[in-house]
MOPAC internal coordinates of N, CA, C and O (Angstrom, degrees):
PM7 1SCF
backbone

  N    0.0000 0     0.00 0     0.00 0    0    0    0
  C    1.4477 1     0.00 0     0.00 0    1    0    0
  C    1.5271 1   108.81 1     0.00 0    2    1    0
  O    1.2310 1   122.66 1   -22.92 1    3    2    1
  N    0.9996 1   112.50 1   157.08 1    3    2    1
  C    1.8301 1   117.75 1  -166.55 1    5    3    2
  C    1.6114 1    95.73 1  -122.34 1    6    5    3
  O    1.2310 1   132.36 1   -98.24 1    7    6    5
  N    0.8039 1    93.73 1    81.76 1    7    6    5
  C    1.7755 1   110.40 1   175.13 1    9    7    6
  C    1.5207 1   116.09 1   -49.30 1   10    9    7
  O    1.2310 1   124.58 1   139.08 1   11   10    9
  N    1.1618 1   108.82 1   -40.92 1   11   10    9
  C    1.8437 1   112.95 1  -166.94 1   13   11   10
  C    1.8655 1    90.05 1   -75.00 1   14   13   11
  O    1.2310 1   113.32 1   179.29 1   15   14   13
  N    1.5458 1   130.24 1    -0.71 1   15   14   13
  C    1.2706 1   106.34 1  -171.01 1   17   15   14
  C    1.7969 1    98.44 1  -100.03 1   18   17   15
  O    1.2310 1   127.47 1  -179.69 1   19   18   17
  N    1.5131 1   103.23 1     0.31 1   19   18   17
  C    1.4979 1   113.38 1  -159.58 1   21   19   18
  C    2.2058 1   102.30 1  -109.78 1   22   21   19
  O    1.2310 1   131.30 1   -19.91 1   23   22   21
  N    1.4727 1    95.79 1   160.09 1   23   22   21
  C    1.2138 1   116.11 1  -166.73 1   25   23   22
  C    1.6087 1   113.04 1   -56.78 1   26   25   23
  O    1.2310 1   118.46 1   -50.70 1   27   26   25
  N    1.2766 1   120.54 1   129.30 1   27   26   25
  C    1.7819 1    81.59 1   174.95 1   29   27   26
  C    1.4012 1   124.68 1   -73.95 1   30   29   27
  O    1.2310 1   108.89 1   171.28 1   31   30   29
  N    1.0566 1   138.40 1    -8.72 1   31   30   29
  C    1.6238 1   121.63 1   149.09 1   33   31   30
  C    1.3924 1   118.86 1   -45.70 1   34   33   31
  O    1.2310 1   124.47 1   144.30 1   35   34   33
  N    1.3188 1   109.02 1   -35.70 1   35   34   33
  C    1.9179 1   104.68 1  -158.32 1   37   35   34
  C    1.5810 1    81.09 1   -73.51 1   38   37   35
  O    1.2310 1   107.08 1   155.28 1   39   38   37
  N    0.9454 1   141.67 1   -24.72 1   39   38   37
  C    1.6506 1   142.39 1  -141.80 1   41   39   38
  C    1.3647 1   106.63 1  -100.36 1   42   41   39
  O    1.2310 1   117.40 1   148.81 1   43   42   41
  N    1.7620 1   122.55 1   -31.19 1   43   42   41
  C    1.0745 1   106.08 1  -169.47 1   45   43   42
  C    1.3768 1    78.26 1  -123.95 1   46   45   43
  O    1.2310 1    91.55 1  -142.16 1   47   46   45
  N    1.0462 1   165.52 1    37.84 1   47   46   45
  C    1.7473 1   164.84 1    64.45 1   49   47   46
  C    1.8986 1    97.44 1     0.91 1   50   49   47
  O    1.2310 1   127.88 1   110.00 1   51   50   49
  N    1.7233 1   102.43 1   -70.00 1   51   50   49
  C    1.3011 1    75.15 1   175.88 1   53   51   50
  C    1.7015 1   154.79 1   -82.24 1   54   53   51
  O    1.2310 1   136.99 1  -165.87 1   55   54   53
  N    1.4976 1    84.70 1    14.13 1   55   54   53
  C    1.7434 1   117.25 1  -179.89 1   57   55   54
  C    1.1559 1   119.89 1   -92.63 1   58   57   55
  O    1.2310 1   122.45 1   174.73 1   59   58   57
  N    1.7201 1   112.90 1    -5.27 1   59   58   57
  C    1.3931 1   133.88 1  -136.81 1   61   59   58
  C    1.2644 1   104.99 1     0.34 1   62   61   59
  O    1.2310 1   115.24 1   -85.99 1   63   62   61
  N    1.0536 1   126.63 1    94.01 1   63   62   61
  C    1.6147 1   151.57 1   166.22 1   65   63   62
  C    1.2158 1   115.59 1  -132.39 1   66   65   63
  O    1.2310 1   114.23 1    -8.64 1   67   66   65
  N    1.5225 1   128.53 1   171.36 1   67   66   65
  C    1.4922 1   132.70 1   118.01 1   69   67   66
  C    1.0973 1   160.61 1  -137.67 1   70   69   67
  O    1.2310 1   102.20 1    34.59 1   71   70   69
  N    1.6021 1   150.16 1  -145.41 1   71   70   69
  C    1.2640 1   119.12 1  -160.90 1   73   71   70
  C    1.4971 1   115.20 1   -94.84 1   74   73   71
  O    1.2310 1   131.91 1  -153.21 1   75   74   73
  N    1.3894 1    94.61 1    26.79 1   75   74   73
  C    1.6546 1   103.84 1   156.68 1   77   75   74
  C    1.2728 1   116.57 1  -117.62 1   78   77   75
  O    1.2310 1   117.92 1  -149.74 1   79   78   77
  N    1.2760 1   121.57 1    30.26 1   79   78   77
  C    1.7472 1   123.04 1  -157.28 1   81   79   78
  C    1.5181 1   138.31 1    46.12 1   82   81   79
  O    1.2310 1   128.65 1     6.94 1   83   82   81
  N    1.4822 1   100.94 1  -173.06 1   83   82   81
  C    1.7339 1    85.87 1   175.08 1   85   83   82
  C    2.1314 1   116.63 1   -83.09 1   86   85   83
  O    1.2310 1   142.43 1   -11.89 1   87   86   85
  N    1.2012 1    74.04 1   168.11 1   87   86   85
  C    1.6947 1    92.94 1   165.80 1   89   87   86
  C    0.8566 1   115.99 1   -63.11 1   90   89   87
  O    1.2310 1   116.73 1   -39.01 1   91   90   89
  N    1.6117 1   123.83 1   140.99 1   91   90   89
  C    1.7847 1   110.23 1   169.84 1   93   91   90
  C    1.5974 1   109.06 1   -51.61 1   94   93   91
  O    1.2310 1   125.81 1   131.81 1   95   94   93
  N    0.9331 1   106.44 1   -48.19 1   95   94   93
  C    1.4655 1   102.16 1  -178.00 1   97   95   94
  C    1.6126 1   116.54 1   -72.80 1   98   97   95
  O    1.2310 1   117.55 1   179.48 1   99   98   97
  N    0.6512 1   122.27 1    -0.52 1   99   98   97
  C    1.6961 1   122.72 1   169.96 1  101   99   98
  C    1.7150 1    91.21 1   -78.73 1  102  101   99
  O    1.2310 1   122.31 1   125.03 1  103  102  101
  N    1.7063 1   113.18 1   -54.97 1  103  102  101
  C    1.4921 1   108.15 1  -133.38 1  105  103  102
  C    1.6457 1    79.56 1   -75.69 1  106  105  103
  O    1.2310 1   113.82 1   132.92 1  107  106  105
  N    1.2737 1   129.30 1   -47.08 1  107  106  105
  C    1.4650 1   127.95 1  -178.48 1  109  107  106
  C    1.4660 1   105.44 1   -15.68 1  110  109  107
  O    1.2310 1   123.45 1   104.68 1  111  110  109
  N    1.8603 1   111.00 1   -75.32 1  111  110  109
  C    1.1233 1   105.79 1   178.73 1  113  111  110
  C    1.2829 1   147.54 1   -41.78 1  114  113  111
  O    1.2310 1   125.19 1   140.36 1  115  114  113
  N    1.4889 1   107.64 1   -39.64 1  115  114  113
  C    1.4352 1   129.11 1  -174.94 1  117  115  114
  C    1.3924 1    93.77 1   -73.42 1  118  117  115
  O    1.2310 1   110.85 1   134.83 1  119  118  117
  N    1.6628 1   134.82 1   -45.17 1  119  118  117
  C    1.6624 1   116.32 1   179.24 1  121  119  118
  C    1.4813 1   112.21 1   -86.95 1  122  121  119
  O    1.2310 1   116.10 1  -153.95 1  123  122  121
  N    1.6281 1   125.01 1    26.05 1  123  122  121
  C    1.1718 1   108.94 1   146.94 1  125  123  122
  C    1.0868 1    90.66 1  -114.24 1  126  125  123
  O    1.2310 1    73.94 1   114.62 1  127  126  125
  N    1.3424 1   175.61 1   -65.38 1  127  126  125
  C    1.7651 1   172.02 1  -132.54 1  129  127  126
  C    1.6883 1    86.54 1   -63.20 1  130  129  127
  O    1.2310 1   116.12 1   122.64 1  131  130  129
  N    1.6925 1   124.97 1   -57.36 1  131  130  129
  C    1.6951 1   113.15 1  -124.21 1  133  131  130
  C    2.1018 1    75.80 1  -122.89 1  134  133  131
  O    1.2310 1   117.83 1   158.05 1  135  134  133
  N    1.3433 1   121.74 1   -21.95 1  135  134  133
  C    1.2726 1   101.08 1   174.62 1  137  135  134
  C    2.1944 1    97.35 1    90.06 1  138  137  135
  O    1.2310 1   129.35 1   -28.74 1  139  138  137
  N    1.1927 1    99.59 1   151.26 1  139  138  137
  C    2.1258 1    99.80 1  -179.14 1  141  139  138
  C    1.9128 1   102.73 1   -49.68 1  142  141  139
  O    1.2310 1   131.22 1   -10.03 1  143  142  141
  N    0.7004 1    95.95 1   169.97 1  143  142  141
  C    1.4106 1   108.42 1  -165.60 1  145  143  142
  C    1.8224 1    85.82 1  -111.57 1  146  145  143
  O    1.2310 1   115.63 1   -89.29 1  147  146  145
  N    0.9592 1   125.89 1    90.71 1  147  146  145
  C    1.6473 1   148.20 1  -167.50 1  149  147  146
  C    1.5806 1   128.54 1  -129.17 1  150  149  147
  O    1.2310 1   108.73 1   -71.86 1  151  150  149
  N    0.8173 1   138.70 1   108.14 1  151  150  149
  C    1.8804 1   109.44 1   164.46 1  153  151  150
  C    1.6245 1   103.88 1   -89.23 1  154  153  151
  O    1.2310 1   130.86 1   -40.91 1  155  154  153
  N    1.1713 1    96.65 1   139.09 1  155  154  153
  C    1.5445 1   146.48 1   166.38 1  157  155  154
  C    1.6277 1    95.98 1   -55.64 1  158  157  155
  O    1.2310 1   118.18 1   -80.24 1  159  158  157
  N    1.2230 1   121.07 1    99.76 1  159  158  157
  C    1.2818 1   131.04 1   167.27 1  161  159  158
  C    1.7994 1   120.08 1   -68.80 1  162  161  159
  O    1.2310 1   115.44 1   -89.94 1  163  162  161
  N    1.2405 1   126.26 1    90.06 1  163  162  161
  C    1.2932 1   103.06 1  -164.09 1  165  163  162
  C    1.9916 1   100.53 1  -100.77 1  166  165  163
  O    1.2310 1   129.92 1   -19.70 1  167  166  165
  N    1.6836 1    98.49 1   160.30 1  167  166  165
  C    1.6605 1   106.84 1   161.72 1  169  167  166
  C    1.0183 1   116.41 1   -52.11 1  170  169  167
  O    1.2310 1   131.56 1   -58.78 1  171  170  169
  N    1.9044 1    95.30 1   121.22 1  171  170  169
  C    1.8471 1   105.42 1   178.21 1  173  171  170
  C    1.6315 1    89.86 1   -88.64 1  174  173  171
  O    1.2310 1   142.54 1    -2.73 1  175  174  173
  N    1.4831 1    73.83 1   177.27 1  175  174  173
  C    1.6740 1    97.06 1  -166.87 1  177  175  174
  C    1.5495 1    94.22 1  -121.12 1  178  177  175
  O    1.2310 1   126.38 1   -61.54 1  179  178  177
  N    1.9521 1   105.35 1   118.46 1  179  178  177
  C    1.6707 1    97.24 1  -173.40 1  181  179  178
  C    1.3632 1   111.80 1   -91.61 1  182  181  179
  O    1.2310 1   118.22 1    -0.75 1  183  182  181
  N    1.2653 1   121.00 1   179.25 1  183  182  181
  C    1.2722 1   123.16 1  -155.71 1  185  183  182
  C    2.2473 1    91.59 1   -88.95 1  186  185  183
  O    1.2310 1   120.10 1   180.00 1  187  186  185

């Protein structure tokens, strides 16, 4: 979904959030459900 073409209600409706963020206790949950919000560095492959 391309969010920047959408409302910000529809956006944080679909984040169920709002434009004050989450609750501590919301975000608790969501970083044990979804894990740190990180990228995963993987082994490059050299030339």
């Amino acid at each position: 979904m391309d969010y920047y073409h959408y409302p910000v209600n529809k956006v944080l409706d679909e984040f169920k959030t709002s434009s004050k963020g989450l609750s501590q206790q919301e975000a608790e949950q969501r970083l044990e459900k979804y894990g740190l919000n990180e990228i995963k560095e993987e082994k490059k492959i050299s030339p």
